[in-house]
N, C-alpha and C positions, 0 to 999 in steps of 0.2 A: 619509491613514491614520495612525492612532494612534502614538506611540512606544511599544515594551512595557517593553521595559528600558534603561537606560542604559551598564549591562556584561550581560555573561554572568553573570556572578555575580549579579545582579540585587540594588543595593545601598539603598538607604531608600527607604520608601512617596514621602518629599518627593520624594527626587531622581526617581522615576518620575513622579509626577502633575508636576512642571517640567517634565520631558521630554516629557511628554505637551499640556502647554498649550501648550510650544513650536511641535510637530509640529502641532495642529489648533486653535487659539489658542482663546479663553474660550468658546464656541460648543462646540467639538465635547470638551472637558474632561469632561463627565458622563459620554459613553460612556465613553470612556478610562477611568474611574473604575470603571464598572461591570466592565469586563473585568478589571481587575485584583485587583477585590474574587472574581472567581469561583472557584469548588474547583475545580483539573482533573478535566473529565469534563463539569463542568456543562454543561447548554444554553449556550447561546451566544446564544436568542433572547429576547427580551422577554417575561414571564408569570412570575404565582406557579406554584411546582409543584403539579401535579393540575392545568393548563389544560387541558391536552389540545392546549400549540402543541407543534408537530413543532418539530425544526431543520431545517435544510437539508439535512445528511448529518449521519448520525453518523461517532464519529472511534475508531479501532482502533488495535492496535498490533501492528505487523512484530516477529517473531520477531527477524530480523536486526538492529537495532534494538539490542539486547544479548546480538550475538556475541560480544563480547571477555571480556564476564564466562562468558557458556556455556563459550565455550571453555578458560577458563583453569579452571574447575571454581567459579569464585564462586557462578555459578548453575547450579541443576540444571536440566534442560527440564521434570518436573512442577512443579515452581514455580513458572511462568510466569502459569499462570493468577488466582493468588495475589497475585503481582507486581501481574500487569495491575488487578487490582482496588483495591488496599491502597495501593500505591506511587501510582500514577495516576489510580483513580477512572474505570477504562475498563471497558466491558461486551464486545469482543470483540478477538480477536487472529488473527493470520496466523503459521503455524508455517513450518518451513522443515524438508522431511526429514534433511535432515545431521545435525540433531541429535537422533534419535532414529533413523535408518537401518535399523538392526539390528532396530528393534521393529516393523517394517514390517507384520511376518502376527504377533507378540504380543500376540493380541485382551486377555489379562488387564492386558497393559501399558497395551494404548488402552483399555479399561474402565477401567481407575486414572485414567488420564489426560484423560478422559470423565467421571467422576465429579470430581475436581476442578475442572473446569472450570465444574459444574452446581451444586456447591457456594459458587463465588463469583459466581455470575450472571454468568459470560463465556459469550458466543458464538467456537466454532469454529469461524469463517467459511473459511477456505481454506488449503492445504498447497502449498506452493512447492517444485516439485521439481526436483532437480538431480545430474545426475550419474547418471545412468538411462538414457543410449542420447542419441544426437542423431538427431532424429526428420527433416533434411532432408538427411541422409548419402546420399549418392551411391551407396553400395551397397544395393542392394534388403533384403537379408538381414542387414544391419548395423540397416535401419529395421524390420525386421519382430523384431529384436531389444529392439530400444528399445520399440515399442510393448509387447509380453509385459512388460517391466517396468515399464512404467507401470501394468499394468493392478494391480498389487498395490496402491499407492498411490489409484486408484479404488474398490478396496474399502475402504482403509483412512479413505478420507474421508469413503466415504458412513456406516460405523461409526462416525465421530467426530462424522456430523453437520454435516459440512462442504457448501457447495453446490458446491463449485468445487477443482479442484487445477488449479496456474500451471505451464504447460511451459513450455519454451525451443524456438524453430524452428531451430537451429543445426544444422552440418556440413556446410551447404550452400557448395560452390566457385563455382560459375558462378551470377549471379541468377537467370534465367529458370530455368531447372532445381531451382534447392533451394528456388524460390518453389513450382515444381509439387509436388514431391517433399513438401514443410512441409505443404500443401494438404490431399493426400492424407493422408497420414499424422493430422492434424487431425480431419478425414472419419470414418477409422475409430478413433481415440480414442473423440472424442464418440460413434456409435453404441455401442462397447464402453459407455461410462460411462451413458448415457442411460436403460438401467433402473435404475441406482442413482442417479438423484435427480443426477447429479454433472456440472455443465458443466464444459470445458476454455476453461481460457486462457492468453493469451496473452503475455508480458512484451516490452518492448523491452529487450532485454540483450544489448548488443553484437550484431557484425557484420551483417546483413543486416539481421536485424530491431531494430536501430536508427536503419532507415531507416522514417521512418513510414508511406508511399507504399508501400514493399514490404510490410509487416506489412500493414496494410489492405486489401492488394492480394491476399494470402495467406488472411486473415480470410474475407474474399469468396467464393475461389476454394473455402474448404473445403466452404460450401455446407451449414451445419447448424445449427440453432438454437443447439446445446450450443457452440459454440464462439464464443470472445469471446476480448475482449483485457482483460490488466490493463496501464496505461497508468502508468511511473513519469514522472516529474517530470524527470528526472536524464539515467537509462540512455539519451543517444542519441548517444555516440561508437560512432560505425560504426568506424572503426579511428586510431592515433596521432595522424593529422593529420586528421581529417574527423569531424567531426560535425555532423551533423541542426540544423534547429533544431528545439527542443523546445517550443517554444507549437505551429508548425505540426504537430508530430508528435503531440500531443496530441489534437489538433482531428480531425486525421483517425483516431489510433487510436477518440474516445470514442463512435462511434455502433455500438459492438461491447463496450464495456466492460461489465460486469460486478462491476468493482472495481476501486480506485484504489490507489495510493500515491505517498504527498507523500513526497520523496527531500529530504532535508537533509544539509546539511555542514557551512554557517559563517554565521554570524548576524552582522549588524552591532551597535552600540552601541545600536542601539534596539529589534532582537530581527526585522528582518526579515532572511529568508536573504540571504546574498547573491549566488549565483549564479541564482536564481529567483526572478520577480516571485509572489510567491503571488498576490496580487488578482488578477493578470490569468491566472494559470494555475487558477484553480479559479472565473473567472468562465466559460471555457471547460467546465468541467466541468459545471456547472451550467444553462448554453445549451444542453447537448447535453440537458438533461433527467433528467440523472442523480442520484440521491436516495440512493444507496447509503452502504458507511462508506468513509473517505478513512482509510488508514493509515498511522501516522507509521514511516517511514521513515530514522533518522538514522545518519548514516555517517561522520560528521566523525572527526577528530581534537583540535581545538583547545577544544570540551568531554568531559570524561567523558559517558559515556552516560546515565548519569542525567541530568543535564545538559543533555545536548544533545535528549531524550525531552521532557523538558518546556519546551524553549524551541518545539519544535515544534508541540507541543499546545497553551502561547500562542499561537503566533503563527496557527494553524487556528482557533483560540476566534473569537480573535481579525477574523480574514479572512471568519468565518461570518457573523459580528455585523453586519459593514460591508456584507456583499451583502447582508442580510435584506431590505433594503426591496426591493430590485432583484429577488427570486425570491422573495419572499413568495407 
């Protein structure tokens, strides 16, 4: 695989095409060249524009992504779509209700925010919700609580447009039990949401459903088309000392997927993550036959977010390029 950058800071065209002949020696130099020559956003595959070649997935971007600026007030959340366009040259994005919570039933607010989006030719693919009831709590009336407030967030997606809102299976103590409990409760989302156009999914985020074997185990058990999983990269510490592994838990969440996100933190000198093989984690994603958008996900600290946004949407340009012949 190609080198992208030689820092983070990504410093001369030389020092990158050096790095790059290093990495795949005089042979595989041209690709390298071309990926680097690309605008973020571009395809990734081979063709003048107007071919009519697909890519493999297109690539989106997580709300969460540019928490730190949201939250400090840098950015505002209608902005986003603007961002996603201007800043990165992306066509859709993943929100997160936190930061807009309160506008949950403010149809004028998601009109505004609806209309911006239609403005810069972004899709509002999915609403990641959190903080809304844990749907495999152990008390019966605790879940039939959490379900009511999701169901606001289902009309709010299917208004925006969205095909999908991302639950959490959490509150569950005992496995076998908050596996049943996650199941059911899945069950009756998806039917509530199923006349508005809206499937539920799934995240692996912490405890139980950090275990891949249980989420797909739960996926299963709920028994409804409308429910899927979205599969992170990342999220598979089950608790302090115990985590998953994450190729494996990929593999079993992806024949339920829906939608994806690529979770990044820290990049080597040459702009691959370092704690995830991307080749080998988005060759899985693509084995399973999934064609959907792959959403950059970054969460680091050691780039700014700008930063670390665009070293991820290299390094996915990037990882597209290299499978093309392989899923062509």
């Amino acid at each position: 695989m190609a080198a992208l950058n030689d820092t983070p800071a990504a410093l001369t065209r030389r020092r990158l095409l050096s790095g790059a002949a290093a990495a795949l020696g005089s042979a595989g130099l041209a690709s390298a060249c071309g990926a680097l020559r690309r605008e973020p956003g571009a395809s990734a595959l081979a063709g003048a524009p107007g071919t009519g070649v697909m890519p493999l997935f297109e690539i989106s971007l997580a709300q969460w992504s540019l928490h730190r600026a949201l939250q400090s007030g840098a950015l505002a959340h209608h902005d986003l779509p603007r961002v996603t366009r201007e800043r990165y040259g992306l066509g859709a994005i993943e929100t997160v209700n936190s930061f807009y919570k309160d506008k949950v039933a403010d149809f004028a607010y998601l009109r505004d925010f609806k209309a911006r989006c239609d403005d810069h030719g972004v899709r509002h693919l999915l609403i990641m919700i959190d903080g809304e009831g844990q749907l495999a709590h152990p008390d019966a009336a605790a879940r039939r609580d959490a379900l009511e407030r999701h169901h606001r967030w289902v009309a709010a997606a299917a208004f925006l447009g969205c095909h999908a809102i991302r639950v959490n299976a959490g509150g569950g103590v005992q496995r076998e039990l908050a596996a049943q409990h996650a199941s059911e409760s899945l069950g009756r989302l998806a039917r509530f949401a199923e006349p508005y156009g809206v499937s539920v999914l799934v995240e692996n985020h912490g405890g139980f459903s950090s275990d891949g074997g249980w989420l797909a185990g739960v996926l299963a058990g709920a028994d409804h088309p409308g429910v899927g999983s979205l599969p992170d990269f990342g999220n598979f510490r089950i608790d302090g000392d115990t985590e998953y592994d994450r190729y494996l838990g990929v593999q079993q969440l992806m024949p339920f997927a829906k939608a994806v996100s690529a979770k990044s933190h820290d990049f080597d000198a040459r702009g691959f993550e370092r704690h995830t093989d991307y080749l080998r984690m988005l060759r899985l994603v693509l084995a399973a036959g999934y064609r959907g958008h792959v959403g950059i996900e970054y969460e680091g600290s050691s780039l700014d977010e700008d930063a670390g946004i665009r070293a991820t949407l290299a390094l996915l340009q990037h990882v597209r390029d290299e499978l093309a012949p392989e899923f062509a």
